[in-house]
N, C-alpha and C positions, 0 to 999 in steps of 0.2 A: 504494500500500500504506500503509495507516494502520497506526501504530508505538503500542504501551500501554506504559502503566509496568509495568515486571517487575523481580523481583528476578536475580540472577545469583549462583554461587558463584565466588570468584576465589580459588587458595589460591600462597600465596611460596613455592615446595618448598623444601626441607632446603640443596638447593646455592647458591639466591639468599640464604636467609637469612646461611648459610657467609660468603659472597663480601660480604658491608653492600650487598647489593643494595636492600633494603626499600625507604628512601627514594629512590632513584633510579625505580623501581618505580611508588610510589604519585604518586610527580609525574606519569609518565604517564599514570597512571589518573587523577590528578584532572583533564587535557584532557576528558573525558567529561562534566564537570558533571554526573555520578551522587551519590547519597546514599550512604553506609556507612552503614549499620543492624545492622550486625554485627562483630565482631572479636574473632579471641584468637590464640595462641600457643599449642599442645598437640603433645606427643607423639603418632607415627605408629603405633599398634598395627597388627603382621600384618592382622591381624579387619579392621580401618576402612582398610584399602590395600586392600586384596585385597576388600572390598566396594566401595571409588571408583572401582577397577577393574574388576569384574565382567565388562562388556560384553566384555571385551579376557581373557578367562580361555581361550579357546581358542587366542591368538597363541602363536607359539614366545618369544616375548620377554616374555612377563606375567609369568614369578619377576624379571625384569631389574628391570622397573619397580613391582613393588610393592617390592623391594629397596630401590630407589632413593630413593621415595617416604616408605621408614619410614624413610629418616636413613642406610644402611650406609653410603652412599659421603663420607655430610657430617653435620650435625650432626642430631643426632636428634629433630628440629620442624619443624611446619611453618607457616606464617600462615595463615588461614584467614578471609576475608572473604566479607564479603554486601553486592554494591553492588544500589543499587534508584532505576529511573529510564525514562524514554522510551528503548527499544530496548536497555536495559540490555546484555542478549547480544550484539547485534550491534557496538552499540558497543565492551565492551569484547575484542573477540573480536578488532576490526579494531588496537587500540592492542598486544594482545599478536603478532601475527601469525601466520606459518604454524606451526606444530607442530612443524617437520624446523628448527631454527635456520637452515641452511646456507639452507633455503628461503624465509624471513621477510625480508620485506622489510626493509633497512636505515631505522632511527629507528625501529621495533617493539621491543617488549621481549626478545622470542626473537632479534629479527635484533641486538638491541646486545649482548645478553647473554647469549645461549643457545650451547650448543655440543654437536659429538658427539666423546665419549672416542674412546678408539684402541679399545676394546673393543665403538665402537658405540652404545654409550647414548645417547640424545638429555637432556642437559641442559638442559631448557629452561627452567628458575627456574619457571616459573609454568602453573598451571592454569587454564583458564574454563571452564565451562558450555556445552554444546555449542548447548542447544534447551533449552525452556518445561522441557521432562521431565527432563531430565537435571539441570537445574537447580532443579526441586523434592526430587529425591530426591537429589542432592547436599547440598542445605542441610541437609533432615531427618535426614542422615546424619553431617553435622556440626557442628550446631548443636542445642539444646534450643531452644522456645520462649522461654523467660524469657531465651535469650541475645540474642535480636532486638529491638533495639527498635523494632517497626511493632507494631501490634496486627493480629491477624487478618489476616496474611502469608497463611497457611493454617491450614482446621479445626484446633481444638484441644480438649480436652477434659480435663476436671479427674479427676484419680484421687489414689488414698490408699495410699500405700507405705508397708508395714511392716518393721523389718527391714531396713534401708536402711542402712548405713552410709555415712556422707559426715563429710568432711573440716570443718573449720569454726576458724576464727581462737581461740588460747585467749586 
């Protein structure tokens, strides 16, 4: 199986950032010798949880984790990165480990640092990108173009917004 350069979305949920996980985190992630071509720190809107979650909208646990996801149980942010490199997914799919913490291999980042409450929740600090797709419509979901810096990641196309308000340094 021949491996291509792809991007990945990697996000530090609300409970790693809580916990000064980040650096402990990104040391794993840099074993990958991937690129970051992406980064910021933002607020978890209902709207942008409950759309990363989509797939998972018919589980009995989907209000648990979009809950979780906007900040309710920890701080209300989250990291949000785009690594980009030879098997980008795969690779960092195998540094973060199984999803169930309890299941993740120890020296994984779920297996050192992830946990499930008495209520159940799978705390697992961190998200990846499941596959090519899920990891396109993750990025464009939280990320703008001009926040990437790769050119022509994916199509893009110039428009003229009016009526826009935006924030800006005075």
């Amino acid at each position: 199986m021949e491996f291509m350069e792809e991007p990945t979305l990697i996000l530090i949920k609300p409970d790693g950032l809580q916990k000064s996980l980040t650096g402990n985190i990104l040391t794993r992630l840099s074993e990958t010798k991937l690129v970051i071509i992406g980064a910021k720190i933002k607020p978890v809107s209902r709207e942008l949880a409950e759309e990363h979650y989509r797939h998972m909208k018919d589980k009995p646990f989907f209000e648990e984790i979009v809950r979780y996801l906007m900040g309710e149980y920890h701080t209300k942010r989250a990291m949000a990165m785009v690594y980009y490199g030879v098997d980008a997914i795969g690779k960092v799919r195998q540094v973060c480990g199984a999803t169930n913490p309890e299941e993740a291999e120890p020296g994984t980042i779920r297996g050192s640092f992830g946990r499930i409450t008495t209520k159940g929740v799978y705390e697992n600090v961190i998200h990846a990108s499941g596959n090519r797709e899920d990891a396109e419509r993750e990025i464009k979901l939280w990320f703008e173009p001009d926040e990437i810096v790769f050119d022509n990641l994916y199509p893009t196309q110039e428009t003229t917004l009016s009526r826009q308000k935006k924030k800006v340094w005075a």
